[in-house]
Structures are given as C-alpha cells and as structure tokens.
N, C-alpha and C positions, 0 to 999 in steps of 0.2 A: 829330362824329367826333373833333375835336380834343382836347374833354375826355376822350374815354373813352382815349385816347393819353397824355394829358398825365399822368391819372389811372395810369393800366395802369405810366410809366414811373416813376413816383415811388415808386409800391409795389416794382418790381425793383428800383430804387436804394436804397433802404430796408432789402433784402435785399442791399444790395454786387453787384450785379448793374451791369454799367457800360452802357450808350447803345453803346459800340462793340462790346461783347460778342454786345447783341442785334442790330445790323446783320448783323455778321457770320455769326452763327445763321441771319439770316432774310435773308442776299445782301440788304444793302443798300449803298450805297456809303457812307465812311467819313465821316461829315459829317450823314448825311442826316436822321436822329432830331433832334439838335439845330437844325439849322436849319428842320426842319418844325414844333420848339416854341417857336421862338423869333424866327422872324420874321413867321410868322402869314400870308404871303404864299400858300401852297399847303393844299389841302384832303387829309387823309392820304385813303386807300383804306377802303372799308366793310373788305375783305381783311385789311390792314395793321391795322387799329384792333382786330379783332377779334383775329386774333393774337398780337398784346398782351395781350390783354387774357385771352386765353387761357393765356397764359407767365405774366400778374401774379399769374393763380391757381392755377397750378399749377408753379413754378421749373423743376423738377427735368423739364419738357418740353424746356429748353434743351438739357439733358445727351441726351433719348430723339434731339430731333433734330439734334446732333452725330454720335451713334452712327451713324446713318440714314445720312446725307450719307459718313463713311467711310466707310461700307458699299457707297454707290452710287458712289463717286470710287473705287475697287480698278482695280490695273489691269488685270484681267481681270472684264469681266461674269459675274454669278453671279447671275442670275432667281432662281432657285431657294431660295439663301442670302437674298435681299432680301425675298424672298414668307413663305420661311420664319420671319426673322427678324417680316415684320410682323405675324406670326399667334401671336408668342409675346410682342410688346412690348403688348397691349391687356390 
C-alpha cells in the first residue's frame, strides 16, 4: 500500500497538486501524507491508497469532490440538490 501511495502522490505533485491540498480534499489532518511517506512507521489504509490513486488518475476528482463537500456543508440540508447534483456529476 505504501508504494501505490508513494507512487499515486508523486504523480499529483508533478501535476502541482500539493500533499496539503489532498489532505484537505480527503479530511485528513494537516501533516498526515508526509509523515505516512516518510517515516515509514504506519501502514496507509487499502481506502486511502486507493483514493489516491484514484485522484493520481484522474486530478480534476479533487475539484468534483470540492464541489460535493460545499454542497453537503450548506447551511440548510437540500437531499434533493445533493441527489440531484450526484446524478448529473457521473
């Protein structure tokens, strides 16, 4: 899992894509990508790696799940808008 991590984040950085960018996309806390590549001490998540690795190949998922997330943080719930909206982002 490490390498497909290691791998997955070298390709977003390559794309100017930063480690704290993708924390923040994916609720991680701020720290936590670099210190899982670089101390070697913690085994990332099947979850996590996959993620990655799913963002390394396609960027522009950061941006869908941005969109998402303001969508679900409104401060009025809207089911309907969020349902809608997932039935037109595929």
């Amino acid at each position: 899992m490490r390498e497909l991590v290691t791998v997955s984040l070298a390709r977003l950085s390559e794309l100017s894509i930063s480690k704290a960018s993708v924390e923040r996309v994916l609720g991680l806390s701020q720290g936590y990508l670099s210190h899982l590549t670089t101390t070697g001490d913690k085994t990332p998540s099947e979850a996590l790696a996959s993620d990655l690795a799913l963002l390394a190949q396609d960027p522009q998922r950061i941006r869908t799940i941005e969109t998402l997330w303001k969508k679900l943080s409104g401060s009025k719930p809207d089911p309907a808008g969020v349902l809608g909206w997932l039935s037109t982002a595929a």
